[in-house]
C-alpha positions in Angstrom: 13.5 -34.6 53.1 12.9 -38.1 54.7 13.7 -38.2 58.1 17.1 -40.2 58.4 16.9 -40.4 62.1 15.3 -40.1 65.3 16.0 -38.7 69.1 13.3 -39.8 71.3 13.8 -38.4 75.3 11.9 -40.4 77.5 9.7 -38.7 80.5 5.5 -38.6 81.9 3.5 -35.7 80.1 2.2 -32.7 81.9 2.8 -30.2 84.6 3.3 -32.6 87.5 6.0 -34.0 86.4 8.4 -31.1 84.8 11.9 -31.2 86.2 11.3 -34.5 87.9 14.3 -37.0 87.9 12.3 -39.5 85.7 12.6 -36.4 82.9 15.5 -36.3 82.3 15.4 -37.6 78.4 13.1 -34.4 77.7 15.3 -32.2 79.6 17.7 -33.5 76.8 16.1 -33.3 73.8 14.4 -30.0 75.0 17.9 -28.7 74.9 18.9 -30.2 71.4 15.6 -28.2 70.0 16.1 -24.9 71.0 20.2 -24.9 69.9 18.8 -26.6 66.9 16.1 -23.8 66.3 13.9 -26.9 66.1 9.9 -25.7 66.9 7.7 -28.7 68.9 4.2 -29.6 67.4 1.9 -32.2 69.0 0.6 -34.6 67.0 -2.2 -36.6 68.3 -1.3 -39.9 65.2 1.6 -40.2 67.0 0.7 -39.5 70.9 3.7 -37.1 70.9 5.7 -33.7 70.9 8.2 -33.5 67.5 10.6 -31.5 66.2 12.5 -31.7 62.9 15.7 -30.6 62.6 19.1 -30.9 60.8 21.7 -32.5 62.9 24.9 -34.6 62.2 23.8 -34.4 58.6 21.4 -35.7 58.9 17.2 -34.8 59.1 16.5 -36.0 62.5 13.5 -36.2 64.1 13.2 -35.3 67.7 10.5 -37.1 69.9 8.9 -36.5 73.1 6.7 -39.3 73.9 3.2 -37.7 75.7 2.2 -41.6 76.9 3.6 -42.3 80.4 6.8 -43.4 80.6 5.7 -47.6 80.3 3.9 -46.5 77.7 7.0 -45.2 75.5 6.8 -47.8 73.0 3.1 -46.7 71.8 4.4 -43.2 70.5 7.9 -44.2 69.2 6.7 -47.6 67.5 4.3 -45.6 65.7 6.9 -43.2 64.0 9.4 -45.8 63.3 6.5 -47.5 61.4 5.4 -44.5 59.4 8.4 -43.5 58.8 9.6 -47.4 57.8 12.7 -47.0 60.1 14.6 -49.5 62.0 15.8 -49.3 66.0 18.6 -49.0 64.3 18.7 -45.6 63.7 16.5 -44.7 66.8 18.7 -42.9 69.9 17.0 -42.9 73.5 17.8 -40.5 76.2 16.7 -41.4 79.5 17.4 -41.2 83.4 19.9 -43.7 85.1 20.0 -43.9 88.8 23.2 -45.9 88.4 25.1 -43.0 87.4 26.0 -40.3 89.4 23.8 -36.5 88.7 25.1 -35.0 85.6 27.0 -37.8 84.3 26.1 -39.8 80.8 27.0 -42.9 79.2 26.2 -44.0 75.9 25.6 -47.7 75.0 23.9 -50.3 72.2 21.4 -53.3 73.4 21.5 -54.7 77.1 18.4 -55.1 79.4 16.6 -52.5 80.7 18.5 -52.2 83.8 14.8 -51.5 85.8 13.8 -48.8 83.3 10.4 -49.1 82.9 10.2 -46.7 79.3 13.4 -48.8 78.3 11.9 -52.0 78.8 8.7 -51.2 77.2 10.4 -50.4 74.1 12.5 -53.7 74.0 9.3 -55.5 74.8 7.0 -53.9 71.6 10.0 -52.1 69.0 12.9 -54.7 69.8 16.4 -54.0 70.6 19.3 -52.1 68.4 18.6 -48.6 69.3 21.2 -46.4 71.0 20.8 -45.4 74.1 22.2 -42.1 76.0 21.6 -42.5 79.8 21.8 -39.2 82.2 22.6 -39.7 85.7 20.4 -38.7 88.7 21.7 -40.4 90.8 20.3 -42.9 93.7 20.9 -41.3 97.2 17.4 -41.7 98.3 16.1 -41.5 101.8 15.6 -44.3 104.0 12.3 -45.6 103.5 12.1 -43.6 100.1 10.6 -46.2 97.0 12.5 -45.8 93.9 9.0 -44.4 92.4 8.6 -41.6 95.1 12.7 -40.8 94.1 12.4 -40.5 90.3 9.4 -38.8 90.8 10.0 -36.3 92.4 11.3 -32.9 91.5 15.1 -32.8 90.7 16.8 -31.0 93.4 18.5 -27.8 92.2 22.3 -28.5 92.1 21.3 -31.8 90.5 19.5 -29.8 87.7 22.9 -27.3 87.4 25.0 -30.6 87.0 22.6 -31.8 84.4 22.2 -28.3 82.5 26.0 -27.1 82.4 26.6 -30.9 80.6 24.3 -30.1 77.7 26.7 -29.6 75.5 28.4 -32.5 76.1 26.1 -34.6 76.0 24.6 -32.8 72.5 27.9 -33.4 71.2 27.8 -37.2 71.2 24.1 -37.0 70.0 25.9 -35.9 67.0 29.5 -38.2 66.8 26.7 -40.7 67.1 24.7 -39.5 64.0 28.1 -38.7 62.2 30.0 -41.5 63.0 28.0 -44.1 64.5 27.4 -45.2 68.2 30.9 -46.9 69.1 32.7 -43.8 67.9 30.1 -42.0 70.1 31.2 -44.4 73.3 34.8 -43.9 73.1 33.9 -40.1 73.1 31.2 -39.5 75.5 31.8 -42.3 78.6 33.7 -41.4 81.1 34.6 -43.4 84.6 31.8 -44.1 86.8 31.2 -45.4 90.0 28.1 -47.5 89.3 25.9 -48.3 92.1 24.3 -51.9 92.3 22.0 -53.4 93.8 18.9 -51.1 93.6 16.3 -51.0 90.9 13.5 -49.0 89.5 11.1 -51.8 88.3 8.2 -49.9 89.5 8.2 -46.6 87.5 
């Protein structure tokens, strides 16, 4: 079957960086597999992890990009083109400081909002993808960069928030596949308090 869409979580490769803040989006997606029974294979072509699986209806590919995080665009560019897909069809789960730990919100098209992974892909695949953003929240030290914060590891009850939302957030991973990303809005976002004024330009 031809894949019909794709999943991509956004995080930095390799041991240093499991259950850091700035993973978030494979946290995600990680999650989606195993309910999913979906099995990760690496392929090299595409410098990621994927997984195919049936979702929504649909045959969905799930992506882990194994570039850094500016560097998302170089893995999911690639599969778009082989499979002759569109942004439009693409969904990316990421971090957001600018939402409290645990909390999500779904949107289409905007800037970057600092991300580096997000802007990367507006930059080299183009706007038009959905986008599912996971809080971490920004309470970082005095002092602290933005880098050394989504960097480092997640602190446990921050992980709890984000695990024990997993099905939520899997659940409008699907009313988006199903029924499209503004159905997928109405359902998933819920009030925030969103904190301005910081950014994560650097990471």
């Amino acid at each position: 079957m031809p894949i019909e869409a794709i999943i991509a979580g956004l995080g930095n490769p390799g041991s240093t960086y499991k259950d850091t803040r700035h993973n978030a989006g494979y946290l995600v997606v990680d999650a989606l597999a195993a309910e999913l029974g979906g099995k990760w294979k690496k392929e090299s072509r595409f410098e990621a992890e994927t997984a195919t699986v049936t979702f929504g209806g649909k045959t969905v590919l799930l992506v882990k990009p194994l570039t850094f995080m500016n560097a998302s665009s170089r893995a999911i560019g690639a599969i778009l083109r082989f499979h002759k897909l569109t942004p439009a069809v693409l969904t990316v789960v990421y971090d957001e400081y600018q939402l409290p730990p645990g909390h999500s919100k779904i949107s289409i098209r905007g800037s970057a909002g600092g991300h580096n992974g997000v802007a990367d892909l507006l930059q080299h695949v183009g706007d038009g993808f959905t986008r599912l953003r996971i809080g971490i929240g920004s309470a970082r030290h005095p002092g602290m960069t933005m880098a050394d914060y989504v960097l480092a590891k997640m602190p446990v009850t921050d992980m709890d928030r984000i695990k024990e939302r997993f099905p939520e957030y899997i659940a409008g991973l699907r009313v988006v596949l199903e029924k499209g990303p503004s159905d997928a809005m109405t359902f998933l976002n819920k009030k925030i308090v969103v904190n301005h004024g910081q950014d994560q330009s650097s990471v």
